[in-house]
C-alpha positions in Angstrom: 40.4 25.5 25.2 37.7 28.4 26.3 34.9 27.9 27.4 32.7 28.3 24.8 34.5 25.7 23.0 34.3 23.2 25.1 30.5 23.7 25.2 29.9 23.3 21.5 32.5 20.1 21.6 30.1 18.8 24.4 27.2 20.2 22.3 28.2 18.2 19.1 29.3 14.9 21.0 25.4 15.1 22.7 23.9 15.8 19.3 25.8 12.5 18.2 24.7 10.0 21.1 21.1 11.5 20.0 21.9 10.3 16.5 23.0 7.0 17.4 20.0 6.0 19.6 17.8 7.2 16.5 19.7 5.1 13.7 20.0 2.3 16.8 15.8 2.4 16.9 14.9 1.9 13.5 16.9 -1.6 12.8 14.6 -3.7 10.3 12.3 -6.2 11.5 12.9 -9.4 10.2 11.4 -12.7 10.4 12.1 -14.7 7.0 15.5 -14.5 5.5 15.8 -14.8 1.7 15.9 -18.7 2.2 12.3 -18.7 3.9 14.1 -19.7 7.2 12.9 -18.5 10.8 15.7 -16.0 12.2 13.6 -13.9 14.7 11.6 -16.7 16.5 10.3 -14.3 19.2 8.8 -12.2 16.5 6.8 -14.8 14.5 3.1 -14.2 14.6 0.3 -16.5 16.1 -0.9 -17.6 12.5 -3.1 -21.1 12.1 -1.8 -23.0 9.7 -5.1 -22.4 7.5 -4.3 -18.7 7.8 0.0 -18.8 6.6 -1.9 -21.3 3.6 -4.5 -18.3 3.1 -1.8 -15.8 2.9 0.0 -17.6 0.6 -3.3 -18.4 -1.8 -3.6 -14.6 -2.1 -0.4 -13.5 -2.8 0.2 -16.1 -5.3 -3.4 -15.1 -7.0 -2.0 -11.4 -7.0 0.8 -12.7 -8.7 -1.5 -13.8 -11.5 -3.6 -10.9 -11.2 -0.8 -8.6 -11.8 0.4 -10.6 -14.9 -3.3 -10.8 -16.4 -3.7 -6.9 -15.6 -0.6 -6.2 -17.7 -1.6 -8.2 -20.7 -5.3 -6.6 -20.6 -3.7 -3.2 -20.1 -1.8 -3.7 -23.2 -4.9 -5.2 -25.3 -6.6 -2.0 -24.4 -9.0 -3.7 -22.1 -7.9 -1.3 -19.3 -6.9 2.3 -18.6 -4.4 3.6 -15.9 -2.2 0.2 -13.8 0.6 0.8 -11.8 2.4 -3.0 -11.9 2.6 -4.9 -8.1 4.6 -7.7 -8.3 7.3 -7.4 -5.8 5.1 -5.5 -3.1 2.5 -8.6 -2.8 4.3 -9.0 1.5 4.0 -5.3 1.7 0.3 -5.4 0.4 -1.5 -8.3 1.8 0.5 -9.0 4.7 -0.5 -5.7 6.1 -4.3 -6.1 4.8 -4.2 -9.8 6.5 -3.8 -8.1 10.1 -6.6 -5.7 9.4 -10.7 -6.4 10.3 -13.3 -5.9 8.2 -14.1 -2.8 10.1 -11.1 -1.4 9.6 -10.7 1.4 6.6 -8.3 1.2 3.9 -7.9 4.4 1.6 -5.1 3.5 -1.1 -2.6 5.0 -3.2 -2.9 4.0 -7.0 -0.7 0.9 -6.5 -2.7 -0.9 -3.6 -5.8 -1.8 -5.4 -5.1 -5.6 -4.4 -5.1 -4.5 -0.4 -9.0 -2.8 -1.5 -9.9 -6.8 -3.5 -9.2 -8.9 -0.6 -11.1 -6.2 1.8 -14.3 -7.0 -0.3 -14.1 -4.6 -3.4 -15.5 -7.0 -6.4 -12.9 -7.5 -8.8 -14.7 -6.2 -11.4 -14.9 -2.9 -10.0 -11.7 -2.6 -9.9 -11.3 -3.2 -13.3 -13.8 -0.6 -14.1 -11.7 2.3 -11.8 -8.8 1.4 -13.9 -11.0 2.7 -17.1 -12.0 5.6 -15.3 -15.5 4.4 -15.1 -18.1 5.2 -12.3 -19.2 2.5 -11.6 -15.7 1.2 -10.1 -16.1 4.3 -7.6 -19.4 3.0 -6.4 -17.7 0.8 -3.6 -20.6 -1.8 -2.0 -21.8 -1.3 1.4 -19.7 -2.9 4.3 -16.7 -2.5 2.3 -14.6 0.2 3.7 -12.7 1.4 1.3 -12.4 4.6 -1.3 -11.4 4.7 -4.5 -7.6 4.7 -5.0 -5.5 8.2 -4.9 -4.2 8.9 -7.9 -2.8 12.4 -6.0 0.6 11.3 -4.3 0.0 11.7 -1.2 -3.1 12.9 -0.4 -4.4 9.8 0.9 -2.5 10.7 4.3 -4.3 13.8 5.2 -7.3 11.9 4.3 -6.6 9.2 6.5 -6.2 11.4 9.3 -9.4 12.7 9.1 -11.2 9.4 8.5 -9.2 8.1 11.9 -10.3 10.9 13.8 -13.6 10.4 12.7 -13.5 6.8 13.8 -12.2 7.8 17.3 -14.9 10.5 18.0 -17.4 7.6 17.1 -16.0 5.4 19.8 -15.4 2.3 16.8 -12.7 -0.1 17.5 -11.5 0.1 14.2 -8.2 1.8 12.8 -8.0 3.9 9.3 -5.1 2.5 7.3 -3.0 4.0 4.1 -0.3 3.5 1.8 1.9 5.6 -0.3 5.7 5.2 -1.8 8.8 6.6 -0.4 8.5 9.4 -3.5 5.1 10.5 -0.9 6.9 11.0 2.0 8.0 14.2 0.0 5.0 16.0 -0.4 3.8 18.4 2.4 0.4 16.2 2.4 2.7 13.4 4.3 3.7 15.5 7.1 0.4 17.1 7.3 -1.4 13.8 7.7 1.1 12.0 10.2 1.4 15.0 12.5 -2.6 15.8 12.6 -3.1 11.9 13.2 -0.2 11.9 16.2 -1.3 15.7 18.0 -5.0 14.1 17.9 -3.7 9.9 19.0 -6.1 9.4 15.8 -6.3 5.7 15.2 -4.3 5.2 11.8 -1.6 3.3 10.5 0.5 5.1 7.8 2.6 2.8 5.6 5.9 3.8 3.3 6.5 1.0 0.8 9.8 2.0 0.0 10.3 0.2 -2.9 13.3 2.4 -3.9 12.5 4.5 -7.0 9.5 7.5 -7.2 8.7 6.4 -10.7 12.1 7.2 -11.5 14.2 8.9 -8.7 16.1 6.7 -6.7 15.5 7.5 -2.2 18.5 8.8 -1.6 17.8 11.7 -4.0 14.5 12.7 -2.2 15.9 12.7 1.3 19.0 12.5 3.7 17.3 10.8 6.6 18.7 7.3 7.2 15.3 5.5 6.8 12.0 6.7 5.9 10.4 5.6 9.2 12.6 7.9 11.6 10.5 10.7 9.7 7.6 9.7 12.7 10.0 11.5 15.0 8.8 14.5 13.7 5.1 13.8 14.4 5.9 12.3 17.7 4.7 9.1 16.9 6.4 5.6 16.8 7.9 4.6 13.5 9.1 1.1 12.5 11.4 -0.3 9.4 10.5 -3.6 8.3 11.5 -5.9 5.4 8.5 -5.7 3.1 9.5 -8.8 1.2 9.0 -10.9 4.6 5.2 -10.8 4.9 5.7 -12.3 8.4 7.4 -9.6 9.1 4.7 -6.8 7.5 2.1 -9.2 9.1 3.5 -8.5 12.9 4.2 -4.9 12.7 1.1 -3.9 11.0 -1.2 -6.6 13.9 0.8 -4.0 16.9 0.4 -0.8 15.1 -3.9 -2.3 15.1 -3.6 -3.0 18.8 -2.0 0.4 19.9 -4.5 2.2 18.0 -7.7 0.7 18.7 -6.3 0.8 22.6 -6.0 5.0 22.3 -2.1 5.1 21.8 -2.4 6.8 18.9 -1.0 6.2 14.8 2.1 3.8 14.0 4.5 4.7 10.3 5.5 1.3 9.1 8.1 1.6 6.5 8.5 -1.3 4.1 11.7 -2.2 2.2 10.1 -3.6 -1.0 10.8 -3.4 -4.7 8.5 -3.0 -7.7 9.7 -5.3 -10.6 7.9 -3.7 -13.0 7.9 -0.2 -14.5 6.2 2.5 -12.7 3.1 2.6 -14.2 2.1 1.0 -17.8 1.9 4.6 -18.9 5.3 4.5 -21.0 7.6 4.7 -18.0 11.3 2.4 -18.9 12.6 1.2 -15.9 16.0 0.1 -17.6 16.6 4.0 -17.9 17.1 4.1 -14.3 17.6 0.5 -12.4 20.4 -1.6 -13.5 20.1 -5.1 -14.0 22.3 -6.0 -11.1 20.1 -4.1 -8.5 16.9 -6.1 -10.8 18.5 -9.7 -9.7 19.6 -8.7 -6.2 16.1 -8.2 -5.4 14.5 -10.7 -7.6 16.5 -13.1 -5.1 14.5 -11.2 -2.3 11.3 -12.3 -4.1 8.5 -12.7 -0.9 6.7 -15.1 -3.2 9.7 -17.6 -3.3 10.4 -16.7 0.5 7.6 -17.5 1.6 7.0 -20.7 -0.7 10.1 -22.2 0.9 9.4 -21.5 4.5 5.7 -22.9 4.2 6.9 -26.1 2.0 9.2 -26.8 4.9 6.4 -27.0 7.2 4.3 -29.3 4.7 2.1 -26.6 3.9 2.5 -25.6 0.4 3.5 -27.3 -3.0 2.7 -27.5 -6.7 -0.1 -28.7 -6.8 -1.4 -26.0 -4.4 0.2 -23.6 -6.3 -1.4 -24.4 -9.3 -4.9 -25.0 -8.1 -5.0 -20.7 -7.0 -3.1 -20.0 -10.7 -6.2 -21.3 -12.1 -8.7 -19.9 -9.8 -7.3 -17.0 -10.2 -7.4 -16.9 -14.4 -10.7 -17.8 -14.4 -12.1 -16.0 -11.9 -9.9 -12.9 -13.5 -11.3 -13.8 -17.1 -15.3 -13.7 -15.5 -14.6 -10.6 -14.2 -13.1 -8.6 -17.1 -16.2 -10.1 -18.8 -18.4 -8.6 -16.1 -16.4 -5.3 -17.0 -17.2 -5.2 -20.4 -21.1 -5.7 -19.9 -21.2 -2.6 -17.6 -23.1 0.5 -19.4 -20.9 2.6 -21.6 -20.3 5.6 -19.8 -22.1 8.9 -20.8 -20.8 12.3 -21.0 -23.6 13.2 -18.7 -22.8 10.5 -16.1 -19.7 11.9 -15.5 -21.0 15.0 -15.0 -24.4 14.0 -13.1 -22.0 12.0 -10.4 -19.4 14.7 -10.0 -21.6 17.2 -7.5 -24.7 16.2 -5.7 -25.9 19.9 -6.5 -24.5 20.5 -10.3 -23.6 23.8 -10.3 -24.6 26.3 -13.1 -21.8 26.1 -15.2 -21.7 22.6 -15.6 -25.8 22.8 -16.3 -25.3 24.4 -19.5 -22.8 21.6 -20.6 -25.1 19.1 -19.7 -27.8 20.1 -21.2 -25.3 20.4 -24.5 -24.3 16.8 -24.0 -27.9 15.3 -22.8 -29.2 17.4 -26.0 -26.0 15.2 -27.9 -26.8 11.7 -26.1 -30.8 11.7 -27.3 -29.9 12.1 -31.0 
């Protein structure tokens, strides 16, 4: 053998122990197995057992809120809604470990993470019609509007961390995005900035298997979407999104590092949507089968976690159906609230677009205003 082949055979075998330690790292944390039993008992959180009930109560009212939002969608009675049942661990868990400091700026599917951090419901109800008022977020709650621009959200956050850094805050910028995001440039751009500047973020992937309709292993060859924070020299973490014991944990650590100056955390979570896409015509029967549909439907986080808290005496159907009701009525009073809003002008949306209008959109107002006063 000469020499120089000898090199590239110890080159290769190097490359491969590299490998090993990186697919080794990114094992998926896991705290409730599919039978809501305990099998990482090191990992569970410090969670009252008000709080585990509290987590519960919201993810079963998302549940209902989700539902409700499909039926309005189809009556008409709202505009763009990208379905979250399924993602409810990935979702609240993660909001659950957050302060009310803290900033969340979502993609188009997390609008439940921006309702439990104190955006009235019936805001978000009006964003889903594309009216302003849903943009006009109250003060103390810090959130933006939802991206509707995959990705973009991550650069954003960045610069919203780094902002909360240079004003000394012990608060952390949080974001969200599908595994389809991790494939726009925006992604990179956003982890990298927030890991060169230790920026206090945490970046989530909710994997949840499909970018509207193109499975993961078709947007990538990595072996999990969290090793991509190897790139940006920051730590990355796999978790099972439909444990939200599990999302709870890793998004409380990826908090504590931040706020203590060590910089941004990627949490990947394994989830799965059940619904389509969006309610803007997308089929997901074109694309999932219905075998893949009932292994994760046995995966459900709502019937996990139901069954791990009825074990402790915690949770039962009575419970249950004391937050399904809450949650129609309170759901109904705030569609109502919707509907009495102002009907949106022509002008309004051009008045709240710039806080100087510029000329050319003068002229068209004036048009419009001219149109309105008839």
């Amino acid at each position: 053998m000469t020499k120089m082949a000898s090199k590239t055979q110890s080159a290769k075998k190097d490359a491969k122990k590299v490998l090993d330690v990186v697919e080794e790292q990114f094992q998926t944390l896991q705290i409730l197995n599919e039978d809501g039993e305990i099998v990482n008992e090191a990992a569970m959180p410090d969670l009252s057992d008000e709080q585990l009930q509290e987590l519960m109560h919201r993810m079963v009212y998302t549940r209902i809120l989700d539902q409700r939002s499909i039926s309005l969608n189809r009556q008409g009675r709202l505009g763009f809604y990208a379905p979250t049942a399924g993602q409810e661990a990935s979702q609240l868990a993660s909001q659950f470990a957050l302060e009310k400091e803290d900033f969340i700026l979502p993609g188009y599917r997390d609008v439940p993470q921006i309702v439990w951090h104190g955006l009235p419901l019936y805001q978000a109800f009006l964003f889903s019609r594309g009216h302003f008022q849903g943009n006009q977020t109250p003060e103390g709650v810090n959130v933006i509007s939802p991206q509707i621009i995959i990705g973009a959200q991550y650069v954003q956050t960045a610069g919203v961390a780094l902002g909360i850094k240079k004003n000394g805050t012990k608060a952390v910028a949080i974001t969200y995005t599908g595994d389809g995001g991790t494939s726009q440039g925006d992604f990179y751009e956003g982890i990298n900035f927030a890991g060169a500047f230790k920026a206090p973020a945490i970046f989530i992937v909710q994997n949840n298997r499909f970018a509207i309709s193109t499975p993961v292993a078709k947007q990538s060859a990595a072996k999990s979407l969290a090793q991509k924070a190897v790139a940006a020299g920051i730590p990355g973490i796999q978790v099972d999104g439909m444990d939200p014991l599990a999302v709870y944990v890793a998004t409380k650590e990826a908090r504590e590092r931040a706020i203590n100056g060590e910089g941004p955390t990627l949490i990947e979570t394994l989830t799965y949507r059940y619904g389509p896409h969006t309610m803007s015509g997308d089929d997901p029967t074109r694309y999932r089968t219905a075998e893949l549909d009932n292994e994760w439907e046995k995966k459900d986080p709502l019937v996990r976690f139901r069954k791990f808290l009825e074990k402790k005496g915690l949770w039962n159907e009575e419970k249950e159906n004391q937050v399904i009701e809450q949650a129609k009525e309170e759901i109904k009073e705030a569609i109502k609230k919707a509907d009495a809003a102002p009907k949106q002008k022509v002008t309004d949306l051009i008045s709240n677009m710039f806080e100087e209008m510029p000329y050319t959109l003068k002229e068209q107002y004036e048009i419009y205003q001219a149109k309105e006063s008839k």
